[in-house]
VOPAGU-2260 file (C-alpha; in pm, 1 decimal, decimal comma):
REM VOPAGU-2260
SITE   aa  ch    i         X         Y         Z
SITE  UNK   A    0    -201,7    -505,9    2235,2
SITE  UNK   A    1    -293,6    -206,6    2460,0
SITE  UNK   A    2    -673,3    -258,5    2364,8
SITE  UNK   A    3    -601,6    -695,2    2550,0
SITE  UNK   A    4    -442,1    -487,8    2812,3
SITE  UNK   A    5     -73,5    -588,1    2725,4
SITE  UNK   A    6     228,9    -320,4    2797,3
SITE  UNK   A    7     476,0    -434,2    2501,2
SITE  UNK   A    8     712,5    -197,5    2315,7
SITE  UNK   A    9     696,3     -89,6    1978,1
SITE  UNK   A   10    1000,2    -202,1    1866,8
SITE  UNK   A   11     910,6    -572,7    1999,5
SITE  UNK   A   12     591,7    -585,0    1778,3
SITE  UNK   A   13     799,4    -468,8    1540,2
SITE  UNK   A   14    1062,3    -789,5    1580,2
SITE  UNK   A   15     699,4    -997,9    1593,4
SITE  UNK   A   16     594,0    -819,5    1222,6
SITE  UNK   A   17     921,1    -893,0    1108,4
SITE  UNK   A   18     984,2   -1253,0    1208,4
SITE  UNK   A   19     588,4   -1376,6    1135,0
SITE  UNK   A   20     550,2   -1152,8     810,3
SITE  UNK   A   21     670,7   -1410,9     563,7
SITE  UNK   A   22     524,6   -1680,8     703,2
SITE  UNK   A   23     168,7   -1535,7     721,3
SITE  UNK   A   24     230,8   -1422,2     340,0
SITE  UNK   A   25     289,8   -1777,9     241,4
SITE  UNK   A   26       6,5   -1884,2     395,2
SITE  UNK   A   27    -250,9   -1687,4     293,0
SITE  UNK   A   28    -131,9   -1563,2     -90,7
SITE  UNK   A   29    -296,3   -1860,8    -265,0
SITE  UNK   A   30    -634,1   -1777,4     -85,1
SITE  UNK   A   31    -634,7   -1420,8    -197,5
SITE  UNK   A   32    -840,5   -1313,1    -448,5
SITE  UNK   A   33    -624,5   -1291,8    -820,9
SITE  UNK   A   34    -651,8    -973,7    -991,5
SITE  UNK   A   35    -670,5    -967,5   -1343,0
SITE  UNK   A   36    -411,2    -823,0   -1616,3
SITE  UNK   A   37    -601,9    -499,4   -1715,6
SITE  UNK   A   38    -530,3    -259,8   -1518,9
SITE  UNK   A   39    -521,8     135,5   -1556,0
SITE  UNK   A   40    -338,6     430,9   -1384,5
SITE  UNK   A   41    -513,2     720,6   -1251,3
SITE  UNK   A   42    -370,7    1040,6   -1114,7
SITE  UNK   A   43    -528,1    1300,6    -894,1
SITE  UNK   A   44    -429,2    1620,0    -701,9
SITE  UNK   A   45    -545,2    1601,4    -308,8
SITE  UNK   A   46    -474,1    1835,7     -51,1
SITE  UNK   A   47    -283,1    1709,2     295,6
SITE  UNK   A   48    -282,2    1978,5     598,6
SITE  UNK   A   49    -311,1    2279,0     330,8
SITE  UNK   A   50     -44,8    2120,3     118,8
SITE  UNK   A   51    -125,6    2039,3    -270,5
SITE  UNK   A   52      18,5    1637,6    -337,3
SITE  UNK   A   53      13,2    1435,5    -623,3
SITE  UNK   A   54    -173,6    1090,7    -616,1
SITE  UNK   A   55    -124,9     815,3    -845,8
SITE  UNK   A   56    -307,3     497,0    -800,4
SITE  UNK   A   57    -301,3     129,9   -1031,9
SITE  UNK   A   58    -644,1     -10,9   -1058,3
SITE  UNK   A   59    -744,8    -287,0   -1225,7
SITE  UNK   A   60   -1087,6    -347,9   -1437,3
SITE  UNK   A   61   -1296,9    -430,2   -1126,2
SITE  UNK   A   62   -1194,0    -110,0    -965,6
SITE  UNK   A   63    -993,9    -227,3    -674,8
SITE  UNK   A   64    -686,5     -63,9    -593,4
SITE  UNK   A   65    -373,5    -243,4    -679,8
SITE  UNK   A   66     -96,5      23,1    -511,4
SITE  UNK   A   67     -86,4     384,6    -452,3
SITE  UNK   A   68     207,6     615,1    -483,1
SITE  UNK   A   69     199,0     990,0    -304,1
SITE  UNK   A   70     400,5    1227,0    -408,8
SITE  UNK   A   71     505,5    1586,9    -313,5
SITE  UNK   A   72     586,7    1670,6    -694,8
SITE  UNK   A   73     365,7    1586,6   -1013,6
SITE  UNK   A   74     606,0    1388,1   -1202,8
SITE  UNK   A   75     462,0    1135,8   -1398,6
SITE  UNK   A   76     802,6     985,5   -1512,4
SITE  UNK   A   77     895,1     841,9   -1112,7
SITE  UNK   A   78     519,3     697,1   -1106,1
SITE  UNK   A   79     556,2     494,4   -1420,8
SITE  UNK   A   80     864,6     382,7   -1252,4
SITE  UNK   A   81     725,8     306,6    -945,4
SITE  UNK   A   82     401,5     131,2   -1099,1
SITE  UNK   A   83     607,8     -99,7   -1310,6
């Protein structure tokens, strides 16, 4: 909003997000894209202002991203939780 020149709060835009969020979703989920059922984990070690962290990320067959989970500790167990 600051870019259209509008002062506005973050906590209204947040109210706006909040009460226009489901509505949007509705609309535009059957216009997405489906992914398919094959899908894969992958888990890789990335560094974050000189601190080791533990990616894991579900991708399906056509290599897009399906959701991401960062994690301070390597535990595999919490990601296969998270993933399902």
């Amino acid at each position: 909003m600051a870019e259209r020149g509008v002062n506005m709060d973050h906590s209204t835009s947040n109210r706006r997000v909040l009460r226009y969020a489901s509505d949007l979703d509705r609309r535009f989920r059957p216009h997405l894209k489906p992914t398919n059922d094959s899908w894969s984990t992958d888990e890789t070690d990335i560094k974050i202002k000189g601190v080791w962290k533990s990616l894991y990320r579900a991708v399906d067959s056509a290599g897009n991203t399906l959701e991401l989970m960062l994690s301070a500790k390597r535990d595999g167990k919490t990601a296969a939780s998270f993933l399902r």
